[in-house]
N, C-alpha and C positions, 0 to 999 in steps of 0.2 A: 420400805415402799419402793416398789421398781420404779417407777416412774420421772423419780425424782433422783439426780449424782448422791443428794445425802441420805438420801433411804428413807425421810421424815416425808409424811403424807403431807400436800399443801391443796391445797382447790386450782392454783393458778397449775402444778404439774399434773392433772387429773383433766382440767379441760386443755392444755396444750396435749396430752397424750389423743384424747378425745378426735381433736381436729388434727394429728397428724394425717396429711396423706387428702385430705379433703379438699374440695377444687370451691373459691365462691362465686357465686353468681355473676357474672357482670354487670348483672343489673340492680345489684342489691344493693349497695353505695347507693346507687341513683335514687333510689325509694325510702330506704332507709332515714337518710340522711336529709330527706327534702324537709320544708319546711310545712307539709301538710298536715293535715289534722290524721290522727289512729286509722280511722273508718276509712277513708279514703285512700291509706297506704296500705293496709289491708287488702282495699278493692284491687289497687293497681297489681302488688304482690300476686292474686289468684290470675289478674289479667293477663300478664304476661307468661303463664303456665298455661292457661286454658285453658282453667277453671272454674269461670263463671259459667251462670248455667245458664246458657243461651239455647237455642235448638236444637244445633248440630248436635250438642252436648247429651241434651235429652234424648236425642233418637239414638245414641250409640249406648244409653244406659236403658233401654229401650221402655224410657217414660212415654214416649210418643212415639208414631209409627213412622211418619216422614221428619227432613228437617225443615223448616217454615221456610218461606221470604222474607228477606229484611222486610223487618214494620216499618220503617222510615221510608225503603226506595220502591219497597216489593220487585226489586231486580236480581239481586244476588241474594246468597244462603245466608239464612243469620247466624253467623259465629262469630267469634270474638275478634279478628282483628277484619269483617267487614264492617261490625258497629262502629269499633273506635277508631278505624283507620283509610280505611277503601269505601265508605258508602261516600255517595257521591253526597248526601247531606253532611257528614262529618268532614269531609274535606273543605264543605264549604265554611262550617264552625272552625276549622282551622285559619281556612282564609282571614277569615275575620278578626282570628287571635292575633296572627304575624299583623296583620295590618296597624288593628287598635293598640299593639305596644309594642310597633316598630322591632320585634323582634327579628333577630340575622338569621340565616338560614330559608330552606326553601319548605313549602308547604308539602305533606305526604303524594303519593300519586298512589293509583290504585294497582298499582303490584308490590307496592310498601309494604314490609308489614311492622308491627307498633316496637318492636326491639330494635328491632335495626337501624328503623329510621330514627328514633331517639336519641340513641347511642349514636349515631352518625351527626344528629343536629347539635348533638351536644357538644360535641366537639369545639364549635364555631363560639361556644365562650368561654370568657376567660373565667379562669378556676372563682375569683370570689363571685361568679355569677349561674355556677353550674346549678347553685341549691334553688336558687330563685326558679331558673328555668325546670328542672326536674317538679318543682311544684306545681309550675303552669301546667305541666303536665297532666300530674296525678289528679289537678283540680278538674281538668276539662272531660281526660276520661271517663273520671265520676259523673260528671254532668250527661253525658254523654249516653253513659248508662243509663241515669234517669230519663232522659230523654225517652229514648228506647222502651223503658219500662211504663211510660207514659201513654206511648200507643199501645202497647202489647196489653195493656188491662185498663185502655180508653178511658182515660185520663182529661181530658179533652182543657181542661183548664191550666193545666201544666203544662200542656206541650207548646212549643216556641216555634219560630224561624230560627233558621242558622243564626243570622244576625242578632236577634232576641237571645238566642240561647249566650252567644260571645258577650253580649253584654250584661248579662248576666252573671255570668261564670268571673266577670272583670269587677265586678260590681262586690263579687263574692270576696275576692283576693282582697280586693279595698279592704273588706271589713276585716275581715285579718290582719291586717296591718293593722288596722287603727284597735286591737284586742290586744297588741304589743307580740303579734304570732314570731319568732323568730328574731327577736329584737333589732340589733343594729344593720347585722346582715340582711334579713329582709327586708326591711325599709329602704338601706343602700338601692337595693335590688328594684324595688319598687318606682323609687328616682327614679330610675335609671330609662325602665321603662314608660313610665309615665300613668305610673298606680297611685293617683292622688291621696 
């Protein structure tokens, strides 16, 4: 077996041969390893590609002929990092996140866009707190998403204020803790913020 000094085929010299040469993500640690639920890291995983299927999206696979107005501001194009990042409604759901769990760092602006500014927020904690915050993340996305999906198929009972929405999405992380989501680690984390 080439792959391996003794010539014995193993699985471990089969996927190192595999990933020689291969670059990962910077953003995969971040997602991976958060303390969110499957569905939700899923979501963010496509998000940060471009993958979900927002407007722009549709009009370039040409499901539809133009690309729509953000549903939430009707000012800007609905693609993926004006839903989760630059509408001025989700900026304001951010506000409200940093606020309600005194979270460091500064809130996105709208020529952010959701990789950068992450990676760049992330920075400002310390490592046993990276996983907590990566989750705040993937969790609010998610919602955010739904949010969105909420006006675009008039939803009218589900959709929220910013402030609504943040309390909600905090309300969400609560019960995860208390379901034993990430065990010591997350709850540390929780403390910290003030995730009862």
């Amino acid at each position: 077996w080439p792959a391996d000094p003794s010539g014995v085929y193993t699985a471990k010299s089969t996927y190192n041969r595999l990933c020689q040469g291969t670059e990962r993500a910077p953003y995969a640690t971040c997602i991976w390893r958060s303390w969110a639920i499957l569905k939700c890291k899923i979501f963010a995983w496509l998000a940060v590609q471009h993958r979900i299927w927002t407007s722009d999206r549709r009009a370039r696979h040409r499901l539809q002929s133009d690309p729509s107005a953000c549903y939430t501001c009707l000012q800007n194009e609905d693609n993926t990092e004006h839903i989760l990042i630059q509408c001025v409604y989700t900026r304001e759901v951010w506000h409200y996140m940093f606020e309600e769990l005194s979270l460091r760092g500064s809130i996105p602006t709208q020529a952010d866009t959701l990789l950068d500014w992450w990676l760049t927020t992330r920075a400002n904690f310390r490592k046993g707190h990276k996983r907590g915050f990566d989750t705040v993340i993937i969790v609010t996305i998610w919602a955010l998403w739904k949010q969105r999906n909420a006006r675009v198929f008039h939803r009218l009972n589900q959709q929220k204020t910013a402030y609504d929405l943040a309390l909600a999405i905090i309300a969400e992380l609560k019960e995860w803790r208390l379901a034993g989501l990430g065990g010591g680690g997350y709850g540390s984390f929780c403390e910290s913020v003030g995730i009862g």
